[in-house]
C-alpha positions as CSV (number, residue, x, y, z in Angstrom):
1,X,177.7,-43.7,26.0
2,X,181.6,-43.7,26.1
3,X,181.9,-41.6,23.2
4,X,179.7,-39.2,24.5
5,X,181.1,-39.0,28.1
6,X,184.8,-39.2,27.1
7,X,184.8,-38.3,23.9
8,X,182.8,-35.4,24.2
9,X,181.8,-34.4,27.4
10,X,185.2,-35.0,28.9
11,X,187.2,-33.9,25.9
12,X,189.5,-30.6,25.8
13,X,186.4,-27.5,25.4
14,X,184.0,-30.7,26.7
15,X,182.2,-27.7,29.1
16,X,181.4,-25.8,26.4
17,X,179.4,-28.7,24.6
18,X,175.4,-27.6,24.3
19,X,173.1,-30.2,26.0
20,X,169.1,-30.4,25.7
21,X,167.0,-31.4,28.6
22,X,165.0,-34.4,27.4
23,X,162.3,-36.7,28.9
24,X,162.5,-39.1,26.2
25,X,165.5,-41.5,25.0
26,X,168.3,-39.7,23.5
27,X,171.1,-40.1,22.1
28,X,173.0,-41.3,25.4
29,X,170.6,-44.0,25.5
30,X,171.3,-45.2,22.0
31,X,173.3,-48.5,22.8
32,X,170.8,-49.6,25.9
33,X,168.5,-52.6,24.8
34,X,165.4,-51.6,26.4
35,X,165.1,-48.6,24.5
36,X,161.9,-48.5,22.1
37,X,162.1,-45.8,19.8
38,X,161.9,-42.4,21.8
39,X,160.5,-44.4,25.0
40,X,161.5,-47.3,26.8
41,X,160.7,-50.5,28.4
42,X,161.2,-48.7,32.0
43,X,159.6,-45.6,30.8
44,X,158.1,-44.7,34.4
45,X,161.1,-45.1,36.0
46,X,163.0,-43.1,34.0
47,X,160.4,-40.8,33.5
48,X,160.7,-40.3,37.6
49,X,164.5,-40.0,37.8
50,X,164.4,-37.6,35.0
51,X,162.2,-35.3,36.6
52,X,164.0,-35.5,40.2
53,X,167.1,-34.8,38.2
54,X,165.4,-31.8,36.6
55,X,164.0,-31.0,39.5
56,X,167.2,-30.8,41.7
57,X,168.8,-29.2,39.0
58,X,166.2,-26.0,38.3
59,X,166.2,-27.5,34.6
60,X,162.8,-28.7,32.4
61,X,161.8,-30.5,29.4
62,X,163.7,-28.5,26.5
63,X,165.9,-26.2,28.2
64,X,169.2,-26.0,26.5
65,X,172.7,-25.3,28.6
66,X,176.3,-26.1,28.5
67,X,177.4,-29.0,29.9
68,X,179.9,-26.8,32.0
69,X,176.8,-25.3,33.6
70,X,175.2,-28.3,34.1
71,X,178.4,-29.8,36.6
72,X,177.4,-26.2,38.4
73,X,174.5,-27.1,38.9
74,X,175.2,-30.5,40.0
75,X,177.7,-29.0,42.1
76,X,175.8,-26.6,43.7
77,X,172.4,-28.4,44.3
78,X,173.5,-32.4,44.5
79,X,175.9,-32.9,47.6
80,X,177.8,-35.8,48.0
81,X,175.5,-38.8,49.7
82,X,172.7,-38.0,47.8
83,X,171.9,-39.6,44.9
84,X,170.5,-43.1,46.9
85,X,167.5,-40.1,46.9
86,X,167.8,-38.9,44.1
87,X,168.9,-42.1,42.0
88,X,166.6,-44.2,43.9
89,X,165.4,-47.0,41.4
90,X,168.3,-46.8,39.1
91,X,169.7,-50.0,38.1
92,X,173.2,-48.4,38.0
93,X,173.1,-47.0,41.7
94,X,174.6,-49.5,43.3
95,X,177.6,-49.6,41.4
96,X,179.0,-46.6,42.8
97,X,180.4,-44.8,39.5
98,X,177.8,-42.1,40.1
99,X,178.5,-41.7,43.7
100,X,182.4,-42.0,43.0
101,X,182.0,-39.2,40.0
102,X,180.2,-37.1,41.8
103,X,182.5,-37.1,45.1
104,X,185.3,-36.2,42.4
105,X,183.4,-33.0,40.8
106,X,182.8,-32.1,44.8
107,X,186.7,-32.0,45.7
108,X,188.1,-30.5,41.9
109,X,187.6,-26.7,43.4
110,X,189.9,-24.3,41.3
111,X,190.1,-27.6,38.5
112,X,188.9,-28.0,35.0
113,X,186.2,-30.2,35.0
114,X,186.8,-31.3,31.7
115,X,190.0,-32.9,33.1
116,X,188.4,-34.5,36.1
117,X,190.5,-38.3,36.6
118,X,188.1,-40.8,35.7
119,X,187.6,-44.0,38.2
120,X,190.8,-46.0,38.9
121,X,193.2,-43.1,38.0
């Protein structure tokens, strides 16, 4: 997941990288051990946060966008404070990252969100 978030995602042009909206694994599931081919052994919980995710975002199964789009939408339809909503059942919740990254895309008006500081810089 690393190489995809920093390498990629957070990379100089990172915005302009094309992302699909997926309800199955993909590839930023790849290194997780519960994964089972295109499914998963928490398949109905993921299934739920993907669709409150989609939801939130205006996005469905298959659409394709940029992942600069996506942190506008994100921005413009996820306020900080609400992911114990729209997280709720994620195993990663309650270490904060989310919460912190998404506090830090809420206060970088006027900044590239490609070059957003990552947690503990």
């Amino acid at each position: 997941m690393s190489e995809i978030v920093d390498g990629t995602l957070r990379a100089k042009g990172g915005e302009q990288t094309r992302i699909t909206v997926t309800f199955v694994a993909d590839s930023i599931c790849t290194p997780c051990p519960e994964r089972r081919a295109l499914g998963c052994v928490k398949i109905n919980t993921i299934r739920a946060l993907d669709e409150r995710h989609a939801k939130a975002l205006g996005l469905k199964n298959g659409d394709c966008i940029t992942w600069g789009e996506a942190l506008k939408r994100i921005k413009n339809n996820v306020p900080p404070g609400s992911l114990s909503r729209l997280c709720q059942n994620c195993q990663w919740l309650s270490l904060g990252a989310c919460e912190a990254a998404l506090a830090r895309l809420h206060a970088a008006d006027g900044h590239s969100t490609a070059e957003l500081p990552t947690e503990g810089s």
